[in-house]
Structure formats: structure tokens, C-alpha cells
C-alpha positions, 0 to 999 in steps of 0.5 A: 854837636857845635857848628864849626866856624866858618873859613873867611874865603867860605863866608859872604860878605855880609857873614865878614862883616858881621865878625868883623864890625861891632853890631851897632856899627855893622847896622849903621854902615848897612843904613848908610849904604841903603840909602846911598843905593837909594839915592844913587843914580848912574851918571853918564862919565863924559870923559868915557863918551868923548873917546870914540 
């Protein structure tokens, strides 16, 4: 018996952007964000710690 597809609300994110994205372009944004989460580093908002 074939698997049934999956309903969108049922599916993950990275299942949504499978279906959504062509493969190139799904592996090139899963790179991007890769390295943007390497690099990223949480940074103190000063407007936030002012308000006291």
C-alpha cells in the first residue's frame, strides 16, 4: 500500500520545506541558516535594558 501524504498542519518544518522549495534551493537556505546560527551571538538590546 502507497503512503498517504501528509496534511501541511501535520507535517515539520523541515518536511514543508521540502515540498515547497526546489532541492537546490532547500540545500542552499539550510546552509545559509547554518552558518548564520554559527555565527550568531546574542547581543544585549540596549533599549530593552534601559527600561527599568
Amino acid at each position: 500500500m502507497p503512503k498517504s501524504k501528509k496534511h501541511p498542519k501535520d507535517m515539520t518544518t523541515e518536511e514543508i520545506a521540502k515540498a515547497v522549495f526546489h532541492p537546490k534551493l532547500h540545500q542552499k537556505l539550510r546552509d545559509k541558516i547554518k552558518e548564520l546560527d554559527e555565527g550568531k551571538k546574542p547581543k544585549s538590546d540596549s533599549k530593552l535594558s534601559s527600561h527599568k
